[in-house]
N, CA, C and O atoms as a printed pandas DataFrame, in Angstrom:
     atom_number atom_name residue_name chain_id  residue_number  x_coord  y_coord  z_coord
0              1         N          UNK        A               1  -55.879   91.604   42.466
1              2        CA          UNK        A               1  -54.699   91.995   43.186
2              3         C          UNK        A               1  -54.957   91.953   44.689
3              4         O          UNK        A               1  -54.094   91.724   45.536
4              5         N          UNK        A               2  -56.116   92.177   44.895
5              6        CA          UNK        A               2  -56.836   91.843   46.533
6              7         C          UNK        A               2  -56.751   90.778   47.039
7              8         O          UNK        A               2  -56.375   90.477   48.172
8              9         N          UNK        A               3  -57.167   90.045   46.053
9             10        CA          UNK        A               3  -57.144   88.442   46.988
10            11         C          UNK        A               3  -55.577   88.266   47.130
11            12         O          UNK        A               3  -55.051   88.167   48.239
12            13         N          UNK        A               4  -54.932   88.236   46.063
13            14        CA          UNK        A               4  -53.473   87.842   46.157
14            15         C          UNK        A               4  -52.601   88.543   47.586
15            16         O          UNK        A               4  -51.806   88.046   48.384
16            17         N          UNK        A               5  -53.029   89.541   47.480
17            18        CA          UNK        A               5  -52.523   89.923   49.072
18            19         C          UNK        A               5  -53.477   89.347   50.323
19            20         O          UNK        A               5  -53.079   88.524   51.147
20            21         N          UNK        A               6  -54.415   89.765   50.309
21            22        CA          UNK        A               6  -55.509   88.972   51.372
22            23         C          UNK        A               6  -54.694   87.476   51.612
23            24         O          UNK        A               6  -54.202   87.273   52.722
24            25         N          UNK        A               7  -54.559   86.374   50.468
25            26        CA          UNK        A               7  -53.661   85.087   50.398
26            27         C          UNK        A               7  -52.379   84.985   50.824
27            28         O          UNK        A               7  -51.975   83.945   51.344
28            29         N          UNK        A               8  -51.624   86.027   50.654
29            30        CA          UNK        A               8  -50.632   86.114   51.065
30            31         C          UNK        A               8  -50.302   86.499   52.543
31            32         O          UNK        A               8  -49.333   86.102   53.191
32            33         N          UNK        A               9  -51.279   87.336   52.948
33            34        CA          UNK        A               9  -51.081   87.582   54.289
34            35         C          UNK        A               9  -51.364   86.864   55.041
35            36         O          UNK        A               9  -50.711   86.826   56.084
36            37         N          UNK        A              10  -52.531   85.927   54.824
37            38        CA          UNK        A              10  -53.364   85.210   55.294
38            39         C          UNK        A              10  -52.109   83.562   55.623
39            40         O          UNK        A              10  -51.879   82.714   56.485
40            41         N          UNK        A              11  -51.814   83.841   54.724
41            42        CA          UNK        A              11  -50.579   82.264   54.928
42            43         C          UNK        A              11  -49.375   82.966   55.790
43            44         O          UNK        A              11  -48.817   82.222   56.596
44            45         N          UNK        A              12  -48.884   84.416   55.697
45            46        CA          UNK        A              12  -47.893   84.583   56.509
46            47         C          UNK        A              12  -48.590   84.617   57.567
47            48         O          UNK        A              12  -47.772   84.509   58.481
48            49         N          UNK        A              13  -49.666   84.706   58.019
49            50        CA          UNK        A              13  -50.459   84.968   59.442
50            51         C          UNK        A              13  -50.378   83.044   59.996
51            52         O          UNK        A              13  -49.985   82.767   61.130
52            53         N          UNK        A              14  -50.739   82.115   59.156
53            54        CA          UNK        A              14  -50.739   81.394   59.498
54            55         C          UNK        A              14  -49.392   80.723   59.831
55            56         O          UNK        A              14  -49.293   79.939   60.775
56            57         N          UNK        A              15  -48.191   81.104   58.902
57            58        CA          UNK        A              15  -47.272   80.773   59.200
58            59         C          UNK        A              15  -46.429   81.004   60.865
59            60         O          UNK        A              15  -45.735   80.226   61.520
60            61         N          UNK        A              16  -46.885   82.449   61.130
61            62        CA          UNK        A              16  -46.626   83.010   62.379
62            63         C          UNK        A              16  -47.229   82.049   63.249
63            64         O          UNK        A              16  -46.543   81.269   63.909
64            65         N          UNK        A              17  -48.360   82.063   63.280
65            66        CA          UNK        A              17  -48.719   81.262   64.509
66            67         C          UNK        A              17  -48.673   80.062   64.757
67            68         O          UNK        A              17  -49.027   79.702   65.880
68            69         N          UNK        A              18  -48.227   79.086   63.792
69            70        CA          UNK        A              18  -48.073   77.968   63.853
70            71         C          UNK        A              18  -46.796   77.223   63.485
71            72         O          UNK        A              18  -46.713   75.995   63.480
72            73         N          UNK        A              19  -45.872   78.008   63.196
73            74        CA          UNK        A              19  -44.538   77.749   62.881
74            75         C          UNK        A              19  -43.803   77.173   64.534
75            76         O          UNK        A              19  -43.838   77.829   65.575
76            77         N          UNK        A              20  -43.193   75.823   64.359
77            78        CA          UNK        A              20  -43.080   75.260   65.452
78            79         C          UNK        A              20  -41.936   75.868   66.523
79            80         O          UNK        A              20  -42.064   75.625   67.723
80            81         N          UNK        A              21  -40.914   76.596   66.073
81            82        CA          UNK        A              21  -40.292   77.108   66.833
82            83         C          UNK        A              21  -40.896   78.687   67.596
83            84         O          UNK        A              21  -40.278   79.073   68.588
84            85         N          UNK        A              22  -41.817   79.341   67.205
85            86        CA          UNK        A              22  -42.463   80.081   67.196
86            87         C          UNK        A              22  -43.383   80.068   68.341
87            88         O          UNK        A              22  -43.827   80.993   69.021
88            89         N          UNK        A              23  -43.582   78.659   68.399
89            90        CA          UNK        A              23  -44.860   78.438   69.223
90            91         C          UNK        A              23  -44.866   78.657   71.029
91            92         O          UNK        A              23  -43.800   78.416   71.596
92            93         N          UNK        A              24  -45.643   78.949   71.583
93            94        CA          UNK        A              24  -44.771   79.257   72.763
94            95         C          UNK        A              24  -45.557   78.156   73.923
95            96         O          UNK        A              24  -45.330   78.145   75.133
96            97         N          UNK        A              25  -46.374   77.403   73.301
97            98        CA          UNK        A              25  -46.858   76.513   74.093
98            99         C          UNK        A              25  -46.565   74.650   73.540
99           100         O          UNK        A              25  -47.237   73.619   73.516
100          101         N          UNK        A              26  -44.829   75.166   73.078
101          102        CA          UNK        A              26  -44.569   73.754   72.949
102          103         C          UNK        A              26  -43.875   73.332   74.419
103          104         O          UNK        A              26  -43.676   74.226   75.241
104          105         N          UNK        A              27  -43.575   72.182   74.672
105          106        CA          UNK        A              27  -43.115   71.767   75.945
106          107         C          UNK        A              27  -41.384   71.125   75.219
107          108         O          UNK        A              27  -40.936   70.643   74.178
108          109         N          UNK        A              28  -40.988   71.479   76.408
109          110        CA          UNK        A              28  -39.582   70.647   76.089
110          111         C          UNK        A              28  -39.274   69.613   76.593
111          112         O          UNK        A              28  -39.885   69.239   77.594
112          113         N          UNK        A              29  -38.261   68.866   76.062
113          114        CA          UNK        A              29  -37.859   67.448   76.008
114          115         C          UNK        A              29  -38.327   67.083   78.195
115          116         O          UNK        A              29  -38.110   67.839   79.142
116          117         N          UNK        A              30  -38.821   66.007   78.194
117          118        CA          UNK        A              30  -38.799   65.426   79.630
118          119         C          UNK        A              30  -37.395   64.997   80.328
119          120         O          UNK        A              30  -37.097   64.098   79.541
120          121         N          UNK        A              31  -36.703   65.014   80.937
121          122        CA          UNK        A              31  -35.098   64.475   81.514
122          123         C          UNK        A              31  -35.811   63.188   82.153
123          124         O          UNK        A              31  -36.953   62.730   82.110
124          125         N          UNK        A              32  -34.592   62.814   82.773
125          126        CA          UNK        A              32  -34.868   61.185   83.178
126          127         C          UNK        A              32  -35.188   62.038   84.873
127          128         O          UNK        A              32  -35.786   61.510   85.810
128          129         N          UNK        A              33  -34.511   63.631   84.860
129          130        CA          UNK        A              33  -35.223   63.873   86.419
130          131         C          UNK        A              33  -36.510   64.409   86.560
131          132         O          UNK        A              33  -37.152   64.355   87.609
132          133         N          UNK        A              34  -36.902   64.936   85.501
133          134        CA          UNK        A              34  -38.117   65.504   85.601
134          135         C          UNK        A              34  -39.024   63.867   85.381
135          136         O          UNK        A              34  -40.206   64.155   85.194
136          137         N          UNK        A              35  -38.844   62.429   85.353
137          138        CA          UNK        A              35  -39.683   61.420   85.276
138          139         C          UNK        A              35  -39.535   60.755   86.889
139          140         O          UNK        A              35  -40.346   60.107   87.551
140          141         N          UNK        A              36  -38.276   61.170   87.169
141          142        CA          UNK        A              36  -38.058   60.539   88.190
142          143         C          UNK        A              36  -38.664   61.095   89.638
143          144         O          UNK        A              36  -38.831   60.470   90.686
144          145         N          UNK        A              37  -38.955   62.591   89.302
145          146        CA          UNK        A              37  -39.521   63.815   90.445
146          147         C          UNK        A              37  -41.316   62.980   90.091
147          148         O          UNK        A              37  -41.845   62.333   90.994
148          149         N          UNK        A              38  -41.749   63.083   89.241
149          150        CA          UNK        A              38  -43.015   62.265   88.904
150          151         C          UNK        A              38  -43.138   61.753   89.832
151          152         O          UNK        A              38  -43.715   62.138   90.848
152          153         N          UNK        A              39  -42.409   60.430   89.547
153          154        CA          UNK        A              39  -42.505   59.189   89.520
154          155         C          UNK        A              39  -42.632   58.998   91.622
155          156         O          UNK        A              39  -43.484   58.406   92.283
156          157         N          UNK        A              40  -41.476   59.735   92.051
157          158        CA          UNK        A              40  -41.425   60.052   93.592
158          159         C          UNK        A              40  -42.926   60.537   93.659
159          160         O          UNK        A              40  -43.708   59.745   94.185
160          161         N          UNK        A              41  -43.321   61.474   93.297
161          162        CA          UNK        A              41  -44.782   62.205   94.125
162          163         C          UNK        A              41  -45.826   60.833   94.247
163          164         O          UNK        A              41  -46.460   60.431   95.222
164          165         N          UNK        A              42  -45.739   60.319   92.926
165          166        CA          UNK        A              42  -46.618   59.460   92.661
166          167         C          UNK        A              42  -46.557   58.273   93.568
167          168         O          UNK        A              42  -47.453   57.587   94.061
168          169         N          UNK        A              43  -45.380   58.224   93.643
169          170        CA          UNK        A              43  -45.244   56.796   94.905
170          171         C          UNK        A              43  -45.432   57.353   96.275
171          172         O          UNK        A              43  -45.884   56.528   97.068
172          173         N          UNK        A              44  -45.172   58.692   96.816
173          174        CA          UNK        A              44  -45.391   59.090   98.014
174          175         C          UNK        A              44  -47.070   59.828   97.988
175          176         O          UNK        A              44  -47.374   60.658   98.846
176          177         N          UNK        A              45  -48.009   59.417   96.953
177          178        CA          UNK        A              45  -49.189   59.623   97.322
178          179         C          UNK        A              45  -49.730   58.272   97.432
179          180         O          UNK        A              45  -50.914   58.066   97.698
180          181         N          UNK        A              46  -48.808   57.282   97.216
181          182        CA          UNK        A              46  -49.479   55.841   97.308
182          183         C          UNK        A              46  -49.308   55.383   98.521
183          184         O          UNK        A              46  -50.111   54.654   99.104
184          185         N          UNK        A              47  -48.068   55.859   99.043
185          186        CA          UNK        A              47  -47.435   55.489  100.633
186          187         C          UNK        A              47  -48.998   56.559  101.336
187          188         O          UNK        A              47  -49.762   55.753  101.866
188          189         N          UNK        A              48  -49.413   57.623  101.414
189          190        CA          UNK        A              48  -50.180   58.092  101.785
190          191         C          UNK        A              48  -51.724   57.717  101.898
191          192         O          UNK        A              48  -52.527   57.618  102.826
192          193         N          UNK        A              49  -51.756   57.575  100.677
193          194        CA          UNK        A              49  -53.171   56.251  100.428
194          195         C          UNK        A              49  -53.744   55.089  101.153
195          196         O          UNK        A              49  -54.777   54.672  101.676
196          197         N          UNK        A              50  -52.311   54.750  100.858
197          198        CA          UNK        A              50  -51.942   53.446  101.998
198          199         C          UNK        A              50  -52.134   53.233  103.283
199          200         O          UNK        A              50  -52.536   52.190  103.799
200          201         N          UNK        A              51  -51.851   54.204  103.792
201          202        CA          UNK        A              51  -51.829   54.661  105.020
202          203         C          UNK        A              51  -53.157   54.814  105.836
203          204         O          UNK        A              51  -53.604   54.365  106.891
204          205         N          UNK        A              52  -53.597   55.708  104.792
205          206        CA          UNK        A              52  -55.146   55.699  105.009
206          207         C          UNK        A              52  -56.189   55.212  105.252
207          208         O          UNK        A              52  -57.051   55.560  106.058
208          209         N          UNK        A              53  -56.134   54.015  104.249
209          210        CA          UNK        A              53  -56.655   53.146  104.101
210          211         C          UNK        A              53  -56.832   51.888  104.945
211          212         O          UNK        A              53  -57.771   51.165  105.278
212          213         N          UNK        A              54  -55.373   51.953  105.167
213          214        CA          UNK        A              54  -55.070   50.487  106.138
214          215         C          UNK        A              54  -55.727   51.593  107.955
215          216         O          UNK        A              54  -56.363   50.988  108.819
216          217         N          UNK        A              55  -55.528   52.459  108.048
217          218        CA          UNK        A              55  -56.302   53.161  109.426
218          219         C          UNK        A              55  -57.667   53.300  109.439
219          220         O          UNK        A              55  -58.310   53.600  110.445
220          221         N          UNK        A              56  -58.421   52.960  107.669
221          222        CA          UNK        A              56  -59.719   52.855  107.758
222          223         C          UNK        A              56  -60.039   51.634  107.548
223          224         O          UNK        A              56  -61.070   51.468  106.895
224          225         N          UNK        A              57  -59.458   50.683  107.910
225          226        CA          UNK        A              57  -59.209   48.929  108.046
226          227         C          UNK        A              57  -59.693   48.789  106.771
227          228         O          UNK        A              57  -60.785   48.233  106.656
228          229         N          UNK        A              58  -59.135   49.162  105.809
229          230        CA          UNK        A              58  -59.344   48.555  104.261
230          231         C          UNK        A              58  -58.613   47.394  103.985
231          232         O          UNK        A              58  -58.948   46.502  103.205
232          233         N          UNK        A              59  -57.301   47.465  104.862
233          234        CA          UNK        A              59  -56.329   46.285  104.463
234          235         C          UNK        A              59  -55.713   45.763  105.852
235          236         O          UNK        A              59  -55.538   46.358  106.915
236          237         N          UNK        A              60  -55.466   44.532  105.494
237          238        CA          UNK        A              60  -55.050   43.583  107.002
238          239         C          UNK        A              60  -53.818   44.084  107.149
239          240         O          UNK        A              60  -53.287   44.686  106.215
240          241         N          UNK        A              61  -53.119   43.885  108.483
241          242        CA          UNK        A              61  -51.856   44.043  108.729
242          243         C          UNK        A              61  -50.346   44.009  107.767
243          244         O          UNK        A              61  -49.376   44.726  107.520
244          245         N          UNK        A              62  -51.019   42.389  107.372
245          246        CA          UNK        A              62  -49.657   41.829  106.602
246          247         C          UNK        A              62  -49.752   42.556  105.486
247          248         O          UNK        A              62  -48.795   43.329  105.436
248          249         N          UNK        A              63  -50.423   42.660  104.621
249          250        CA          UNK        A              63  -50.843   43.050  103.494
250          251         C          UNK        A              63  -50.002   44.641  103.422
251          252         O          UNK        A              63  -49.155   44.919  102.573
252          253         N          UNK        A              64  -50.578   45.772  104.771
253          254        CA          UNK        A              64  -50.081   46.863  104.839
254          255         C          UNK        A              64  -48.936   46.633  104.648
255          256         O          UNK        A              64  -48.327   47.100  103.686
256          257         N          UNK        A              65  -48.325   45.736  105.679
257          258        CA          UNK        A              65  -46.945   46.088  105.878
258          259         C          UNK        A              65  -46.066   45.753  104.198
259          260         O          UNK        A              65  -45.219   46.418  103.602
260          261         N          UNK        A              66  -46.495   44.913  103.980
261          262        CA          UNK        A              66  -45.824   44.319  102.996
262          263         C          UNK        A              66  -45.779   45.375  101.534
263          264         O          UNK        A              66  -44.759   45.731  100.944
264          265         N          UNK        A              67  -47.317   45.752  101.160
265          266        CA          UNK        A              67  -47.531   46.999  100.574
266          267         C          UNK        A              67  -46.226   48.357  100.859
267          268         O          UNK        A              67  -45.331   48.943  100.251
268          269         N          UNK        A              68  -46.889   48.314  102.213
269          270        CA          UNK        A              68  -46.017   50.075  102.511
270          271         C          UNK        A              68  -43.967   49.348  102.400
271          272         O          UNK        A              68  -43.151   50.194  102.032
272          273         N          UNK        A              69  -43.648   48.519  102.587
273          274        CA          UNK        A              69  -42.087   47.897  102.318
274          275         C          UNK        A              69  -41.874   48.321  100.863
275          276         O          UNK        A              69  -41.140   49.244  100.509
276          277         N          UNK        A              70  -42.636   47.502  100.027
277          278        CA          UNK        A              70  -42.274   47.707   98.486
278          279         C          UNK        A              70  -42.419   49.230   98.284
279          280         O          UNK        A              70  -41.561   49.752   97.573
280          281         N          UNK        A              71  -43.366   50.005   98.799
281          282        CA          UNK        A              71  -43.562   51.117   98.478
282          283         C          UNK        A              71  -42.610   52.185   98.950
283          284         O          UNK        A              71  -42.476   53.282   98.406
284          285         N          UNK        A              72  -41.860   51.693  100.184
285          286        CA          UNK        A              72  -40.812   52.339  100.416
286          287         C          UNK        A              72  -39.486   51.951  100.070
287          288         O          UNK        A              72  -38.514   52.697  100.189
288          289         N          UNK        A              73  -39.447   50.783   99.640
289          290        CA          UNK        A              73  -37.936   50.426   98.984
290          291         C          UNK        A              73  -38.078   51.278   97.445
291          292         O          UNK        A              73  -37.071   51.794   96.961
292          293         N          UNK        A              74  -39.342   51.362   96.782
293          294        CA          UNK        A              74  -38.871   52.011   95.727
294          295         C          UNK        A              74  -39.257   53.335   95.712
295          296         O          UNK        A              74  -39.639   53.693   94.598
296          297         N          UNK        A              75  -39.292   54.312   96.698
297          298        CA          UNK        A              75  -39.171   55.292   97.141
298          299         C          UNK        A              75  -37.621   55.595   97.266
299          300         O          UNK        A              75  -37.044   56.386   96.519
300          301         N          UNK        A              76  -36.999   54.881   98.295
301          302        CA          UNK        A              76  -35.372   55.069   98.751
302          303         C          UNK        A              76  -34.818   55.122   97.125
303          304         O          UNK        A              76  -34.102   56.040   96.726
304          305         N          UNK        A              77  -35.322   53.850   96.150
305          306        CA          UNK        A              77  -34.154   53.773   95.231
306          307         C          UNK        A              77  -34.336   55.067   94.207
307          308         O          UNK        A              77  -33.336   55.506   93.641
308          309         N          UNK        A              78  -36.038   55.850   93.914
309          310        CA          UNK        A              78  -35.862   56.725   93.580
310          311         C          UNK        A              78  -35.519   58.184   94.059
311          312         O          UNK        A              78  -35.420   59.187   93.351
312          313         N          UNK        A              79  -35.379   58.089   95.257
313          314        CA          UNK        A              79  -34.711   59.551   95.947
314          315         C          UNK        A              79  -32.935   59.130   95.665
315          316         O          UNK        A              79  -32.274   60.006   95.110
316          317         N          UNK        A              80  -32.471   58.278   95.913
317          318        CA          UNK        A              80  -30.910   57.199   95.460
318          319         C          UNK        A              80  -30.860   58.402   94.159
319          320         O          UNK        A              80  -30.228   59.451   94.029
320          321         N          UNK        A              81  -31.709   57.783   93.424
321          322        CA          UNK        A              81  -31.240   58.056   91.924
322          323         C          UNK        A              81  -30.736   59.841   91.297
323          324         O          UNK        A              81  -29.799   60.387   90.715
324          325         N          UNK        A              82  -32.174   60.202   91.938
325          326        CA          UNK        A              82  -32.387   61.904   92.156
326          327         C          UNK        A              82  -31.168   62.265   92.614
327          328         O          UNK        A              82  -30.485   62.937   91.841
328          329         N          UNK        A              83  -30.749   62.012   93.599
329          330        CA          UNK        A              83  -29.825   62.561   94.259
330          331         C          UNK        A              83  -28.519   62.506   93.746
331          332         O          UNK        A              83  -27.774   63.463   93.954
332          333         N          UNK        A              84  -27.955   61.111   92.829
333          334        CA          UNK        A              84  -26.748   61.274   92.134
334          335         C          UNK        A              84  -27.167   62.168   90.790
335          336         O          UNK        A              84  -26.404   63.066   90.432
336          337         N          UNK        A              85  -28.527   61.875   89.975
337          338        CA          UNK        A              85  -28.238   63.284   88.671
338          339         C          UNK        A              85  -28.420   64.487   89.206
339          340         O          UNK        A              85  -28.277   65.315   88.307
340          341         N          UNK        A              86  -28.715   65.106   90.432
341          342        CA          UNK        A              86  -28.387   66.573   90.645
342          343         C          UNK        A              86  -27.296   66.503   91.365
343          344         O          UNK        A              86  -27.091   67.601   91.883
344          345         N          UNK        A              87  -26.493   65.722   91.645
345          346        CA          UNK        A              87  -25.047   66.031   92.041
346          347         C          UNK        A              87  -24.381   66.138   91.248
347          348         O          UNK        A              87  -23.379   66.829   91.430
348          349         N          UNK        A              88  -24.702   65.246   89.454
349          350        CA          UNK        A              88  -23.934   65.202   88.518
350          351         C          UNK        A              88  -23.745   66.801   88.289
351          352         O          UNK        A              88  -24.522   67.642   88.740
352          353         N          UNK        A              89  -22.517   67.104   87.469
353          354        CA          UNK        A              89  -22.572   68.252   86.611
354          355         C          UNK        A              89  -23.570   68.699   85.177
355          356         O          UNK        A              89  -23.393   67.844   84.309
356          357         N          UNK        A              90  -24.330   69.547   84.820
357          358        CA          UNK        A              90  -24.966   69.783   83.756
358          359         C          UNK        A              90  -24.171   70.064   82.977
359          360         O          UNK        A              90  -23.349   70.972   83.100
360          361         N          UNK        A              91  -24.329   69.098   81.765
361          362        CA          UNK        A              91  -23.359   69.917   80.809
362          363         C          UNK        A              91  -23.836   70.672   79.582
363          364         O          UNK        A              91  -24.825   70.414   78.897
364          365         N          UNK        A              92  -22.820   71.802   79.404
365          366        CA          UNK        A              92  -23.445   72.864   78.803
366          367         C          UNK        A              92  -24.118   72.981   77.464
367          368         O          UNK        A              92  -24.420   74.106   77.066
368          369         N          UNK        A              93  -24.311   72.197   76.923
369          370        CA          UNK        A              93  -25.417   72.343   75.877
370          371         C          UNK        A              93  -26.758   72.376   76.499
371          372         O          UNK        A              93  -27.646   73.099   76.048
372          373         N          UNK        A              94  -26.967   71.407   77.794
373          374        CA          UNK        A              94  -28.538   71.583   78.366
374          375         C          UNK        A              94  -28.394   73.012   79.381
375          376         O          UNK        A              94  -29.272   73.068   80.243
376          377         N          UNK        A              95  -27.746   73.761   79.379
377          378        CA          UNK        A              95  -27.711   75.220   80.178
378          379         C          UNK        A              95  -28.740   76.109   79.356
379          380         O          UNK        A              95  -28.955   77.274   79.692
């Protein structure tokens, strides 16, 4: 009659802690802004890099310039983007 409870508790114990809604170190779904906030840092540590680099003559002129252009055109188009989904309205199921 021991074990059967010991077993039983032992699976509701496991059930508790591992039951997926339960869990408190699941992560939730990614948005296209939380990829897009990424995605910005990540390109404005490359514009920074860049920068660096080309002042520690790692890279020739043209090269910089041409580098830091692409790196800032797709900078503009992802701040562009950011800026129309937080103007959008949230709608209320994601509240």
């Amino acid at each position: 009659m021991g074990i059967l409870a010991a077993a039983t508790l032992l699976v509701a114990l496991f059930a508790y802690i591992f039951w997926p809604e339960q869990n408190p170190f699941t992560q939730r779904a990614a948005t296209r802004l939380d990829f897009l906030q990424e995605r910005r840092d990540a390109v404005m540590a490359n514009l920074r890099d860049l920068n660096f680099e080309f002042r520690a003559g790692k890279y020739p002129a043209e090269e910089y310039e041409s580098q830091r252009d692409r790196l800032e055109a797709e900078a503009a188009t992802i701040l562009t983007e950011i800026d129309v989904l937080e103007a959008a309205p949230t709608p209320a199921h994601l509240v």
